[in-house]
C-alpha positions in Angstrom: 36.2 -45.5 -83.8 39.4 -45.8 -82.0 42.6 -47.0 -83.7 44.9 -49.8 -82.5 47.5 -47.8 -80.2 50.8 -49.6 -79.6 51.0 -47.7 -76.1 49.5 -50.2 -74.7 51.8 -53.1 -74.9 52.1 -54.2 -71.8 56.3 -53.4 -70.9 55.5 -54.8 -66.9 54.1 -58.3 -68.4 57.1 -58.4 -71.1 59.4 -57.4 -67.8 58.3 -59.9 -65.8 58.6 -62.6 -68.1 62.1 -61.6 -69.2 63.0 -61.4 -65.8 61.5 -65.2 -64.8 63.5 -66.4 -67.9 66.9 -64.8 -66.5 66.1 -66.2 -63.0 65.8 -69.6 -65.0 68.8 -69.2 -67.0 70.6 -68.5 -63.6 69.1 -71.8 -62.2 69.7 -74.1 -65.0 73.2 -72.8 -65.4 74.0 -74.2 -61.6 72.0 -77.2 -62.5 73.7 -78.0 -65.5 76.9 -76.7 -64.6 80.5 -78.9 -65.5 84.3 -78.7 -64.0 85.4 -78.1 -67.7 83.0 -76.1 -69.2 81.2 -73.1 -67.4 78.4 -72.6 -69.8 76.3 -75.9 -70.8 74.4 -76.9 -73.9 71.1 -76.8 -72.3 71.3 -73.1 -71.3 72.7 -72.2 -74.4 69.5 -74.1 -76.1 67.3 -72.7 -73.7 68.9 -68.4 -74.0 67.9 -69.5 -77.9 64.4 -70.8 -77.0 63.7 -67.7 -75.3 64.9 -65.6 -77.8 62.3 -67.5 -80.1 59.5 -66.9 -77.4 60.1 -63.4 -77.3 60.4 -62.6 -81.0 56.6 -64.8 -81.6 55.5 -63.3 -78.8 55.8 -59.8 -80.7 55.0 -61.1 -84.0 51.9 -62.3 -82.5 51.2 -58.7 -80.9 50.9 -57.5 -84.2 47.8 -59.4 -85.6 44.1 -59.2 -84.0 43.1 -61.7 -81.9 40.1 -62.4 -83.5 41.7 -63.0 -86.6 43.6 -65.6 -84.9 40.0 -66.6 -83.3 38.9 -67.3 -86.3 41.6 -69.5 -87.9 40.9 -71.9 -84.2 39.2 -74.3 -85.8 41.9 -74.6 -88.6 44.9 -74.2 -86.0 42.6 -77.3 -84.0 42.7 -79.6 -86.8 46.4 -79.2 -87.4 47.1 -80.0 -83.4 45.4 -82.9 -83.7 47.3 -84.1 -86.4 49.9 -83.8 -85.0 49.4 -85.2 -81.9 48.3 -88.3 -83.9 51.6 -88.0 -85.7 53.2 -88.8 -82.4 51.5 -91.5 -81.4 52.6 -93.1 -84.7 56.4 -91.7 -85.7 57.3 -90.0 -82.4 60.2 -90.7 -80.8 60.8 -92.5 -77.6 62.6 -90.8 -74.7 62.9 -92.4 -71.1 59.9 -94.4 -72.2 57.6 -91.8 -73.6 57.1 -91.1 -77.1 56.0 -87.2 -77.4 58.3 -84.9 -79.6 58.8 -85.1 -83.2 61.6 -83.7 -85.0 61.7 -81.9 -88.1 65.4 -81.6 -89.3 67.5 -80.5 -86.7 64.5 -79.6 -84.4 62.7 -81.5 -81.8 59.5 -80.0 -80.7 56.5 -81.8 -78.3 53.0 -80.7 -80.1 51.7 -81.2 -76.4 52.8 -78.0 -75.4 51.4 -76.1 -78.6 48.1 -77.9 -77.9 48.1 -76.1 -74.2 47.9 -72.9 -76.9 44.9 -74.3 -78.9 42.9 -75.1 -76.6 43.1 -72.0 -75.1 42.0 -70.2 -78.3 39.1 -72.5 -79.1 37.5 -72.9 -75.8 38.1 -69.2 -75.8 36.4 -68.5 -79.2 33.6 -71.3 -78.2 32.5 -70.3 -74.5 32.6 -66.4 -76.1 30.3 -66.8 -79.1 27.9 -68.7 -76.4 28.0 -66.0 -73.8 24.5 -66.4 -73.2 23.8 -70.0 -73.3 27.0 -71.0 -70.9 24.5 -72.3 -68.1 22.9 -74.6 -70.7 24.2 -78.0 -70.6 24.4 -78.4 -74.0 27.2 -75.7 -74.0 29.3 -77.2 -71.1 29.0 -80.6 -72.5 30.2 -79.4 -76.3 33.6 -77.4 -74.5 34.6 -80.6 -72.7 34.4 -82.5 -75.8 36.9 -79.4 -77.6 39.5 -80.5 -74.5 38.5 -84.0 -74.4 39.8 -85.1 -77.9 43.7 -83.4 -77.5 43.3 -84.8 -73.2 42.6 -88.6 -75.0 45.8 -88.4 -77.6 47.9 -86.9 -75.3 47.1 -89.6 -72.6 48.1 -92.0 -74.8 51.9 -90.5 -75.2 51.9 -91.0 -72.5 51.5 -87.8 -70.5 49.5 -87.4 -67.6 50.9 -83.8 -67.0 49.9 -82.2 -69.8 46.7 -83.8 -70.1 45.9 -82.5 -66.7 47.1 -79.2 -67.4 44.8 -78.9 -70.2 41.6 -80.2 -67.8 42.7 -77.6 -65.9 42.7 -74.9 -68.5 38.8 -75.6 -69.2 37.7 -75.7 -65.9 39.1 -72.3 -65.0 38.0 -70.9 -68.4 34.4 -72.5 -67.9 34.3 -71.0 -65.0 35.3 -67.4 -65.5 33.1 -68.4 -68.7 29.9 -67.8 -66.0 29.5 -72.1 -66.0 27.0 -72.9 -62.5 29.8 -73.9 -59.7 27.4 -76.8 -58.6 28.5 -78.7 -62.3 32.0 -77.3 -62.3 32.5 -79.1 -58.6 30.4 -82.3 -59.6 33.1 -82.5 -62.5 35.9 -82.2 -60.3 34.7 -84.7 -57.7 34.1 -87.9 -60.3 37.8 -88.6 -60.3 37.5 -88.8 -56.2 34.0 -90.7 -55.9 35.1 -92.9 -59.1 38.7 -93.4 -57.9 38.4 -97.5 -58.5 37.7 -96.8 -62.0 40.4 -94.1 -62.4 42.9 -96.5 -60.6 41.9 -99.1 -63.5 42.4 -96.4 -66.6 45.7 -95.3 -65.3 48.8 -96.7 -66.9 51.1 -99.2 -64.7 54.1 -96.2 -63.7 51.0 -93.9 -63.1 50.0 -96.1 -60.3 53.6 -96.6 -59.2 53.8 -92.6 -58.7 50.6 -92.5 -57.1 51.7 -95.2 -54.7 55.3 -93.8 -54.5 53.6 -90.5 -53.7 51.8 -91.8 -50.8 54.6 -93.3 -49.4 58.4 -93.0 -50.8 60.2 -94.6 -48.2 59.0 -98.5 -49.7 61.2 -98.0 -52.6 64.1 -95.6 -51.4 66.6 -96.3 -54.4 63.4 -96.8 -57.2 60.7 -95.2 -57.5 60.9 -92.8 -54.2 64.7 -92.2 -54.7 64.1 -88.6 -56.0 61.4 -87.5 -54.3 63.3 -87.9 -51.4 66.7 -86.3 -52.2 64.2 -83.2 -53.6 63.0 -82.9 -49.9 66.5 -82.8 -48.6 67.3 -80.6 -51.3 64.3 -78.1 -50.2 65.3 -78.4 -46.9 69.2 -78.1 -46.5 68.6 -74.8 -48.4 67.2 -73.3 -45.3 66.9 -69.1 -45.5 69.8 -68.3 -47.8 70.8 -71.0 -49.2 74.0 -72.7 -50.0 74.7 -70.4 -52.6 74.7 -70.8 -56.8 76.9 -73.8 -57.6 77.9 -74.7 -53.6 74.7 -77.3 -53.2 75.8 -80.8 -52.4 72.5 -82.6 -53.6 72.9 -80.5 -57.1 76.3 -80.5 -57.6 77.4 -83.9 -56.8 74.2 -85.6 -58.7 72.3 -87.2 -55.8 68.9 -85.1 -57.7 68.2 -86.9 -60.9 66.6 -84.6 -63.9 67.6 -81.4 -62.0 67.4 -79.3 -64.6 64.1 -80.2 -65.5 61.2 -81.6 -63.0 63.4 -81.2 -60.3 64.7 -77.7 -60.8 63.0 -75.9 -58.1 65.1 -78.6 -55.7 67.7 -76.3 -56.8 66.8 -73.5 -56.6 65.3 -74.5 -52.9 68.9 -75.8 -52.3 71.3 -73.3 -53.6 69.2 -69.4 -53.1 66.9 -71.2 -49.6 63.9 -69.8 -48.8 64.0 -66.4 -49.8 65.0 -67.2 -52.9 61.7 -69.5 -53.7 59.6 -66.2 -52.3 61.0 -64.0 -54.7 60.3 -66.7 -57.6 56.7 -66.8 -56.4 56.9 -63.3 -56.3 57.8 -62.7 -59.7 54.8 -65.2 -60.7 52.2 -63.4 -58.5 53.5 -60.1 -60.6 53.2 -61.9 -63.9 49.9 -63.2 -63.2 48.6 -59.7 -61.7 49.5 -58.2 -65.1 47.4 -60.7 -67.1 45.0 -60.4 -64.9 45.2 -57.2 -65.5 44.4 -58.1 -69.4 41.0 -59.5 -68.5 39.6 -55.7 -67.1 41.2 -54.2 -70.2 39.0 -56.5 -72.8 36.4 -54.9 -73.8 34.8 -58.3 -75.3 34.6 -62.0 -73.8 36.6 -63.4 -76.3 39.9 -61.0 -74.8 38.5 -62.1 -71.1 38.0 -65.6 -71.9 42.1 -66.2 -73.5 43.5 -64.3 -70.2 41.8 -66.5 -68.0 43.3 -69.4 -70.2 46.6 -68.3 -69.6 46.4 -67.7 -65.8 44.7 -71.0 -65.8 48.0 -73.0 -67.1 50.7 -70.7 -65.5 48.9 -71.2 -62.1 47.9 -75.0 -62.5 52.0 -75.6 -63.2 53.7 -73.8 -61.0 51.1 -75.1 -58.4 51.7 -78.6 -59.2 55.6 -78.4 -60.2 56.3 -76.8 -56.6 53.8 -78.9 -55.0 55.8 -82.1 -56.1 59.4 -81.1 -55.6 58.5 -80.3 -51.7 56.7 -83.7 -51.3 52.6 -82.0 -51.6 52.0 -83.5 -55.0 52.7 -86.8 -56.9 55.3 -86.4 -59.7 53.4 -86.0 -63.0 56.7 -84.5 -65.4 55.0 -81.2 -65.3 57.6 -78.0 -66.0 57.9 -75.0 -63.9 57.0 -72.2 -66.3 60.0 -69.9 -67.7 62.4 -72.1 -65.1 62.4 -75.5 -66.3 64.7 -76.4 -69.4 62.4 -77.0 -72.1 62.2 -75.1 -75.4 58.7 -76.0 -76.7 57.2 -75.1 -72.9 59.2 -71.8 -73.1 58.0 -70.9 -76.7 54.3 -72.0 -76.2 54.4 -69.6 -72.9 55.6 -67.0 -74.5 53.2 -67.4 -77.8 50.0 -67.2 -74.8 51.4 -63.8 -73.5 51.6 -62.9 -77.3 47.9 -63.1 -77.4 47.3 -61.4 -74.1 49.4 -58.4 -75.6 47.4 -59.1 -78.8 44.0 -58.5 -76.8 45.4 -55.3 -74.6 46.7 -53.5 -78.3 43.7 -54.3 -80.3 40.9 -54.8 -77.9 40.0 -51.1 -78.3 40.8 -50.5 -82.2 37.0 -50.4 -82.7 34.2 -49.7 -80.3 31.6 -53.0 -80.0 28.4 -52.2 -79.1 27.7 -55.6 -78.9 29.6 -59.0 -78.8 31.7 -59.2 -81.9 31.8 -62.0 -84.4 34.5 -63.9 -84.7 34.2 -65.3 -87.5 34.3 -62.2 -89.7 36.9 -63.3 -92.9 40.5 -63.3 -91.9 41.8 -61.6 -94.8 39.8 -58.1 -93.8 41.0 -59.1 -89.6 44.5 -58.8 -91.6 44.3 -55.9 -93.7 45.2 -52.3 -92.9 41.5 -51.0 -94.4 38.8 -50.9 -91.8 35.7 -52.0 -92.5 32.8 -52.5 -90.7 31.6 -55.4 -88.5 28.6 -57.6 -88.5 27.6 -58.7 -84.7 26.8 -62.1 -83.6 23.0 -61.6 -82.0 20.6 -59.0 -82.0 21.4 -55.8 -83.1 22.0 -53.5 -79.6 19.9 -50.1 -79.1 23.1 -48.1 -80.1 23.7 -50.3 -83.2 20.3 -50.0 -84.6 20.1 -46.2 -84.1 23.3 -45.7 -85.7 21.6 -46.7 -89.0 18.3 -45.1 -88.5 18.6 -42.7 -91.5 18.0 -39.4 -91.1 14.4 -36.7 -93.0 17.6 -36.0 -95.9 18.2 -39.5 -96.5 21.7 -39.6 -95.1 22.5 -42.5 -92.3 22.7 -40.8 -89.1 
């Protein structure tokens, strides 16, 4: 038996993180920044959400992962509470009803659902390792997805509901799911586009048509997909410099601080600024990568690919649409985007990635492990020992074989 080592917290992935959140802070303070008061609201609301994230990212390090695995299905029913809960006493902001506030708090359950998902598809796809080419199995993980995609669509946000699409296709598919299914699933929305077109909501089709071309409504619906271009584009190598960009500081980019924030950062640090952002993602997503090879069960894999999944699929898409590549779909740019309950929810995912790296090797499995073992023993400090879901492995069986004396070997 090995025991639980806290050596192996991951310091590069917390690093990293830190570091994207300080290049963020940096950002949104020239985004958000005022003649008569150097330090904004929003960064001072975002420095707090990060403190949050980092605090319940370490709480979270401290419990199993499969404890936490097997509290998904309660953690699942309470998501989708809530998300009905917004649908009915939301409230409304530029059209969109998606947060709910609890005293003094506002908070959009759209962004913990990201979270959920993750952890149930994970606990799913692992405890049916060996039936993941069975149709059956592929059908029943879309439907986990499917429900929180529905509710959230109806918000209504087409961001998030394709960020969590895209968090079960790259699950599925580090999951072992045949590529021919995963790319027949992907192409329905292209070969059944005029049914698509006819689900989408009215300002959907507006972006999508704005997307294709911006120049039919310059001062509407094109107006700031434009001024992001010229944004991205006076930056050139170096940049204007923090607080010098015209486009940022004399408000020709609407919701800078948010959608539109890598306009800024485009603007104001140029070119090599946006290479060392990417940078700093490619070293965050290297390190959770690296959390996948350190599992030592499919359950550990199957949340790491989760994560990468959504961090990818965002800063894909976020960059993709300030630089003209991608429709605009109100999806944040990870750790840079001004946003408390994207920032927290982040930093709860690379809780559980530290989770898997610290406890993943607390106790040798010879085969997969079960899940659903009670939580209050995942909990406790007493170790105990571990019924596997399957057949019993050669090493298993042999390790209860008792011996002439009567003593287990």
């Amino acid at each position: 038996m090995q025991r639980k080592s806290w050596r192996r917290f991951d310091l590069w992935l917390l690093l990293s993180a830190l570091v994207l959140v300080g290049f963020g802070l940096v950002v949104l303070r020239s985004a958000t920044l005022l003649a008569d008061r150097p330090v904004s609201a929003q960064l001072l609301t975002q420095g707090a959400y990060a403190a949050l994230g980092v605090a319940l990212m370490t709480g979270i390090a401290f419990v199993d992962y499969r404890a936490l695995g097997a509290l998904a299905p309660v953690f699942y029913a309470a998501m989708l509470v809530l998300l009905v809960l917004v649908d009915v006493t939301g409230q409304h902001v530029f059209g969109a009803q998606r947060w709910i506030r609890i005293g003094f708090v506002q908070f959009q359950p759209s962004e913990l659902a990201k979270v959920i998902v993750i952890l149930s598809l994970a606990r799913y796809l692992a405890a049916q390792e060996k039936q993941i080419r069975s149709p059956k199995t592929l059908l029943v993980s879309f439907a986990i997805v499917a429900v929180p995609v529905a509710l959230v669509y109806q918000q209504p946000d087409l961001g998030t509901s394709l960020v969590l699409l895209a968090i079960w296709m790259g699950m599925t598919f580090a999951a072992g799911a045949p590529l021919p299914w995963l790319g027949a699933i992907a192409g329905v929305p292209v070969f059944g586009f005029p049914l698509v077109w006819r689900l989408l909501k009215d300002y959907m089709r507006r972006r999508l048509m704005t997307f294709v071309s911006p120049e039919r409504d310059p001062l509407g619906e094109g107006y700031n997909i434009i001024q992001a271009r010229i944004s991205v584009g006076s930056g050139g190598w170096w940049g204007r410099g923090l607080g010098n960009g015209t486009q940022t500081q004399l408000n020709f980019l609407r919701v800078q601080h948010t959608d539109f924030i890598f306009a800024v950062l485009g603007e104001e640090l140029g070119f090599m600024g946006a290479v060392a952002l990417l940078a700093l993602f490619g070293a965050l997503l290297w390190r959770c990568l690296r959390v996948a090879t350190r599992s030592r069960d499919a359950f550990g894999r199957l949340l790491a690919a989760g994560v990468v999944s959504m961090v990818l699929f965002q800063v894909f898409v976020n960059i993709g649409m300030n630089v003209g590549l991608m429709p605009v779909t109100g999806i944040p740019l990870p750790f840079i985007s001004f946003g408390g309950s994207s920032l927290v929810s982040t930093f709860i995912c690379l809780g559980l990635l530290q989770s898997v790296l610290i406890h993943a090797q607390a106790r040798r499995y010879d085969t997969r492990p079960n899940v659903r073992v009670p939580v209050r023993l995942r909990l406790g400090r007493v170790r105990f020992p571990l019924r596997f879901a399957g057949p019993r492995s050669r090493h298993a069986t042999a390790a209860r074989r008792p011996r002439p004396d009567g003593r287990a070997i």
